[in-house]
C-alpha positions as CSV (number, residue, x, y, z in Angstrom):
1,X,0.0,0.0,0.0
2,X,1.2,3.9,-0.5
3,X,3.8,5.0,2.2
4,X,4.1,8.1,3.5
5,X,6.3,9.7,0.5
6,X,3.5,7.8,-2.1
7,X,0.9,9.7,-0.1
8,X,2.0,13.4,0.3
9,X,3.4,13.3,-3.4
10,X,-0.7,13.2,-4.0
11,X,-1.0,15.7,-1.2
12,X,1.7,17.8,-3.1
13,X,0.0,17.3,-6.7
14,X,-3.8,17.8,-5.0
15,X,-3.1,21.7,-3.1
16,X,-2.2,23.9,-5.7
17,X,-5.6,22.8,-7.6
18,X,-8.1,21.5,-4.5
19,X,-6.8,24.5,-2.0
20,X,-9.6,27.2,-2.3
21,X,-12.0,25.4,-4.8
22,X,-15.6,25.4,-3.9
23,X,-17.0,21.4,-4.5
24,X,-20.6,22.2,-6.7
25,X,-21.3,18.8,-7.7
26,X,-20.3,15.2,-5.9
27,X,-21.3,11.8,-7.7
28,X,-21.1,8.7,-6.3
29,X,-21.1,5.8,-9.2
30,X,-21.3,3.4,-6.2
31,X,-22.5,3.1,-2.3
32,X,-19.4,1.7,-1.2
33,X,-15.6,1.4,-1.2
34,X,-13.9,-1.0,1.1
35,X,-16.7,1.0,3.5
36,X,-19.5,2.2,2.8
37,X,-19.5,5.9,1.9
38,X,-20.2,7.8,4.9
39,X,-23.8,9.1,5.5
40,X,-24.9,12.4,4.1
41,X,-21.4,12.7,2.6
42,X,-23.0,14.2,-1.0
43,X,-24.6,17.0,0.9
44,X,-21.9,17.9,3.7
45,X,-19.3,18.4,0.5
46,X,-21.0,20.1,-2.1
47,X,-21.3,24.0,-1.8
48,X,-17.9,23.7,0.5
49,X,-14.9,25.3,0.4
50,X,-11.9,23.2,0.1
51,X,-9.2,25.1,2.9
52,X,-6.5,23.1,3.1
53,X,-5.3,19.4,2.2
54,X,-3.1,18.1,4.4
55,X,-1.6,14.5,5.4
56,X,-1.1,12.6,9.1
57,X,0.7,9.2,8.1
58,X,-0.7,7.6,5.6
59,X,-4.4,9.5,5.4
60,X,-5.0,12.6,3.4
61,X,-7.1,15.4,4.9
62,X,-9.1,18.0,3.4
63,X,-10.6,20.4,5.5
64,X,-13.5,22.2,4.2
65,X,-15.1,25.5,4.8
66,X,-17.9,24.3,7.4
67,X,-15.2,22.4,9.4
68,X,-15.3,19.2,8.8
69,X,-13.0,17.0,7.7
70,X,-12.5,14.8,4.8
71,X,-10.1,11.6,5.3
72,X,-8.7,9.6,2.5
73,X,-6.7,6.4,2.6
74,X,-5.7,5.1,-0.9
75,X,-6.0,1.4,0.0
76,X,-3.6,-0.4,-2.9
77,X,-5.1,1.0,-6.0
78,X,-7.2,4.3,-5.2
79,X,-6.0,7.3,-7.1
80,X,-7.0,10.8,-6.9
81,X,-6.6,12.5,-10.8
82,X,-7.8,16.0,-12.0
83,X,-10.3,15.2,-15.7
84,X,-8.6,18.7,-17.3
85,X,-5.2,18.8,-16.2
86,X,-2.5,18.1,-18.7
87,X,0.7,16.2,-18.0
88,X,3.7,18.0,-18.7
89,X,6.3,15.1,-18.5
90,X,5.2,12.3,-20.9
91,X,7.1,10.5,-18.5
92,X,5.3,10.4,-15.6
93,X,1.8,10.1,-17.6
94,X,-1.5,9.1,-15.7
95,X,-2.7,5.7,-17.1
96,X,-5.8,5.4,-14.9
97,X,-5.2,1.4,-14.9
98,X,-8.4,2.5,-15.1
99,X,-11.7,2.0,-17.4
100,X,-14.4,4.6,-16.3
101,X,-16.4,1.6,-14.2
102,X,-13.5,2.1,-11.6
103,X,-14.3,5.9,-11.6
104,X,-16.5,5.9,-8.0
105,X,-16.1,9.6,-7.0
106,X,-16.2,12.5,-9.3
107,X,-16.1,16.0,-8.2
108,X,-17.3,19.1,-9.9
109,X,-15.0,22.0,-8.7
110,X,-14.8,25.8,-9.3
111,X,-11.5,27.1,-8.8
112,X,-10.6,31.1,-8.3
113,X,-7.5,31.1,-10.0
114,X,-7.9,27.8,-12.8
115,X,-11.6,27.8,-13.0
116,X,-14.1,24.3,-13.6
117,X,-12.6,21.0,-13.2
118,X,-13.8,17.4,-12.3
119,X,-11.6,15.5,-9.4
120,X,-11.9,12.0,-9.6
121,X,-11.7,9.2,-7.4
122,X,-10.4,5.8,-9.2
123,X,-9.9,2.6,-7.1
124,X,-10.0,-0.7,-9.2
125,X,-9.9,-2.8,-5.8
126,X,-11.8,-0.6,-3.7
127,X,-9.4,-1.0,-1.1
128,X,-9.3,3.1,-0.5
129,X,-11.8,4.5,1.6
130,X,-13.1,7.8,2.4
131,X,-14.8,8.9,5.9
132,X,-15.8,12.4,7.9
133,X,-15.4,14.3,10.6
134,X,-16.4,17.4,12.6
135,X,-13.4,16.7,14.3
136,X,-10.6,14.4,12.6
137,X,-9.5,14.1,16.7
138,X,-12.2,11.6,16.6
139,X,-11.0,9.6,13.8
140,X,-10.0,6.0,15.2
141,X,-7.2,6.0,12.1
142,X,-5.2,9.0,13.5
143,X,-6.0,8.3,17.1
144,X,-2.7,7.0,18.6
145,X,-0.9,7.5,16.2
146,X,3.4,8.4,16.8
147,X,5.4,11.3,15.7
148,X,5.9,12.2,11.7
149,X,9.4,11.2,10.9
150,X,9.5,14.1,9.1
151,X,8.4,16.2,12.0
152,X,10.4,17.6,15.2
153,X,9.7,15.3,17.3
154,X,10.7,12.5,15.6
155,X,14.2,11.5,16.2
156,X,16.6,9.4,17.8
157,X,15.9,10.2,21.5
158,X,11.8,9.5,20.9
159,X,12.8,6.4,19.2
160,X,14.9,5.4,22.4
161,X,12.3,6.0,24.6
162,X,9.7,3.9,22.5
163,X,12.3,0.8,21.9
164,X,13.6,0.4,25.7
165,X,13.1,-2.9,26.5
166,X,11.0,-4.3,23.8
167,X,12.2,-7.4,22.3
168,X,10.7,-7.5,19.2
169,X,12.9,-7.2,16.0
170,X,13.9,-3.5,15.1
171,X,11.9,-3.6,11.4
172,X,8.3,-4.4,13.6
173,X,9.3,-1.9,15.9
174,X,9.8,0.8,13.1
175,X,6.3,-0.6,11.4
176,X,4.4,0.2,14.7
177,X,2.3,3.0,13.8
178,X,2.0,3.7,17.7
179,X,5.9,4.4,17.1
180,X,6.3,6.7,14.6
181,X,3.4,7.5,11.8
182,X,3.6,6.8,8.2
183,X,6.5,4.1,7.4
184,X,5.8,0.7,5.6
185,X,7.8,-2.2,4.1
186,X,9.7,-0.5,1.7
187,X,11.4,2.7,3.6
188,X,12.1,0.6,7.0
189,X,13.7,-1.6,4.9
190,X,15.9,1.1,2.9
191,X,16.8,3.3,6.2
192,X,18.0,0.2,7.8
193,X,20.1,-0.9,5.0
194,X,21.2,3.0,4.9
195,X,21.8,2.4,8.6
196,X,23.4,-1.0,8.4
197,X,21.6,-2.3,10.9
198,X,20.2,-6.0,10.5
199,X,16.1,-5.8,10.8
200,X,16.3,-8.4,13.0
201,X,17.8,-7.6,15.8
202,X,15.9,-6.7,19.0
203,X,14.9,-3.2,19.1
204,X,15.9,-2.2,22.9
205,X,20.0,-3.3,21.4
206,X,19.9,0.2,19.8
207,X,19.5,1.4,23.2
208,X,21.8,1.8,26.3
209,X,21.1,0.7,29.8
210,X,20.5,4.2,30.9
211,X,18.0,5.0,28.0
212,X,20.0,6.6,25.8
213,X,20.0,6.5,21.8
214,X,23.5,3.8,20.7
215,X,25.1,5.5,17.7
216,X,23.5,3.1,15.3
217,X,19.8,4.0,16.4
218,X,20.8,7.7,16.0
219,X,22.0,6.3,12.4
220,X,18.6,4.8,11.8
221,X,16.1,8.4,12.9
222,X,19.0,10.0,10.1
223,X,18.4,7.2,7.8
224,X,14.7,7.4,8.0
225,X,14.0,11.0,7.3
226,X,16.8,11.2,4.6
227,X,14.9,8.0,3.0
228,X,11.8,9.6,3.1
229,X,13.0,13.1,1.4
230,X,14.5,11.2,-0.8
231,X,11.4,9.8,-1.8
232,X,8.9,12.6,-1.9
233,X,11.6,14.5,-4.0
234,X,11.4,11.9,-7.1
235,X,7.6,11.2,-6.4
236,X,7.6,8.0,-4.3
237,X,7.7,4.4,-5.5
238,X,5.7,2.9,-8.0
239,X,5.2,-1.0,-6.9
240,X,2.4,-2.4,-8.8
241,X,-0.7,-0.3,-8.6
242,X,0.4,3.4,-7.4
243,X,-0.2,6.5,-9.1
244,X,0.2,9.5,-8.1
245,X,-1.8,12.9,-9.3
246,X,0.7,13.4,-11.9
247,X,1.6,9.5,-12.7
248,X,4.2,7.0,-12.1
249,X,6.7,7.5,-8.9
250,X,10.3,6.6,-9.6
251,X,11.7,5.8,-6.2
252,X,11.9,2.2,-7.1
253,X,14.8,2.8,-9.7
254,X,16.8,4.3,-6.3
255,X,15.9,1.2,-4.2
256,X,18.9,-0.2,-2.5
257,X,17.7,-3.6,-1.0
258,X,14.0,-3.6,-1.4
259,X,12.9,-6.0,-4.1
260,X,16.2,-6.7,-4.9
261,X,17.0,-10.4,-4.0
262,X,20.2,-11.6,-5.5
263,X,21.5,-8.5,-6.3
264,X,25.2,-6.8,-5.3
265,X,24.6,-4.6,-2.2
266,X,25.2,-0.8,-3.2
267,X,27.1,0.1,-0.4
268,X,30.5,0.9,-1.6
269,X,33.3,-1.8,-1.1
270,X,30.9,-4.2,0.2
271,X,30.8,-7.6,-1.6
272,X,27.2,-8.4,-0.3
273,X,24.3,-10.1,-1.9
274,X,20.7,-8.8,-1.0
275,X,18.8,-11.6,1.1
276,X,15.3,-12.0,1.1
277,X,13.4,-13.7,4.3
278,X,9.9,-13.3,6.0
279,X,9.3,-11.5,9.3
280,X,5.8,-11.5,10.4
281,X,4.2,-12.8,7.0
282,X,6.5,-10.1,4.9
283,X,8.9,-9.7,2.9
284,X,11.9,-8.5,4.4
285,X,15.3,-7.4,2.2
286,X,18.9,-6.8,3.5
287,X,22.6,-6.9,3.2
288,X,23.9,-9.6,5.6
289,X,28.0,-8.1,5.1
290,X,27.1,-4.7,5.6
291,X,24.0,-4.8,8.0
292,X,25.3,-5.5,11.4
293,X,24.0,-5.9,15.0
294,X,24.2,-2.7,17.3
């Protein structure tokens, strides 16, 4: 499913266009996603103001002009595309993997500055899902939630806090949403190869006995947030189904371990070959030369 760079590249493509149109029209070509669509949610969006789209993990929020709030998870397939807008980089062209029948949303919007167009909510597998709120507080997707690795208080000393004395292997420990918001297979397995730390060692062995952040955990909060800039700046990763507003994501071509079983590890001078096992039920790519225990 989209990660967080997957996600706020849509979040990126959606502003400059969404931010400050009014919604006219909504049409639902279905009653249901993976949920049903929320009650009343043709008549709380149309006539609204669209004030701001934001993103908490792996959710997008749109906050509209009678304060509620719209939340959107993509699922595997679910797409948000603009009708109008042309592509500029033939490139990164939207193919809607799409025929019309997979079209379930469509919005009619009227935009100050670039005028009518139709938003359009694609999801072949209806995986995606859409819900409301007065107050996204309420959500039970963003309640609990941890830290945005991209935020301040993400880092190495939070991280420490959260992984003292917890057994289970680092790469669950980084997937624990309770943890820190937003990562998924692919980027805990990247910053730990960027970290050279094995992903399964025990979480509290990046930790001291006093608390405190080992070198190689303060490595890893590095490794994380330069993974994930990384990321957003080249559009996230396209791994089967995702597409952002404008297209393709090209991430994947920068991959160092992730999908790459049998290849030469990147790292310079190392002679590794990228392993592939299972932890909890995924897959789960390293380096065992350069990857090491804490």
């Amino acid at each position: 499913m989209p990660e967080l760079p997957e996600v706020e590249t849509v979040r990126r493509g959606l502003a400059p266009w969404l931010e400050g149109a009014t919604i006219r029209s909504v049409t639902l070509n279905r009653k249901d996603l993976r949920f049903p669509f929320p009650k009343g949610l043709q008549s709380a969006l149309e006539g609204q103001r669209v004030d701001h789209v934001g993103r908490r993990a792996k959710y997008l929020l749109m906050n509209l002009g009678n304060g509620k709030t719209l939340l959107s998870h993509l699922g595997m397939t679910g797409s948000w595309r603009f009708a109008e807008h042309p592509i500029d980089k033939p490139p990164r062209y939207y193919e809607p993997g799409t025929e019309p029948k997979h079209d379930h949303m469509v919005w009619m919007l009227d935009h100050p500055t670039h005028g009518h167009s139709h938003l359009i909510y694609a999801d072949p597998r209806r995986f995606g899902f859409v819900d409301l709120y007065d107050d996204p507080a309420d959500s039970p997707y963003l309640q609990g939630l941890g830290p945005e690795p991209l935020g301040n208080e993400f880092g190495a000393e939070q991280l420490a806090a959260a992984f003292a004395g917890k057994k289970a292997p680092i790469k669950a420990a980084l997937l624990d949403q309770r943890v820190v918001a937003g990562l998924g297979n692919i980027y805990v397995a990247e910053a730990l190869h960027r970290a050279h730390i094995l992903p399964m060692v025990e979480a509290r062995s990046l930790v001291t006995r006093t608390g405190k952040p080992k070198r190689a955990l303060q490595d890893l909060a590095l490794a994380v947030r330069e993974v994930l800039i990384a990321a957003i700046e080249v559009g996230g990763s396209t791994i089967r189904d995702f597409r952002s507003v404008e297209g393709a994501g090209y991430f994947q071509h920068n991959f160092a371990v992730y999908d790459r079983e049998g290849d030469p590890c990147p790292t310079p001078l190392c002679r590794g070959v990228v392993k592939r096992i299972v932890q909890s039920g995924r897959s789960t790519f390293y380096c065992p030369v350069c990857q090491k225990a804490p």
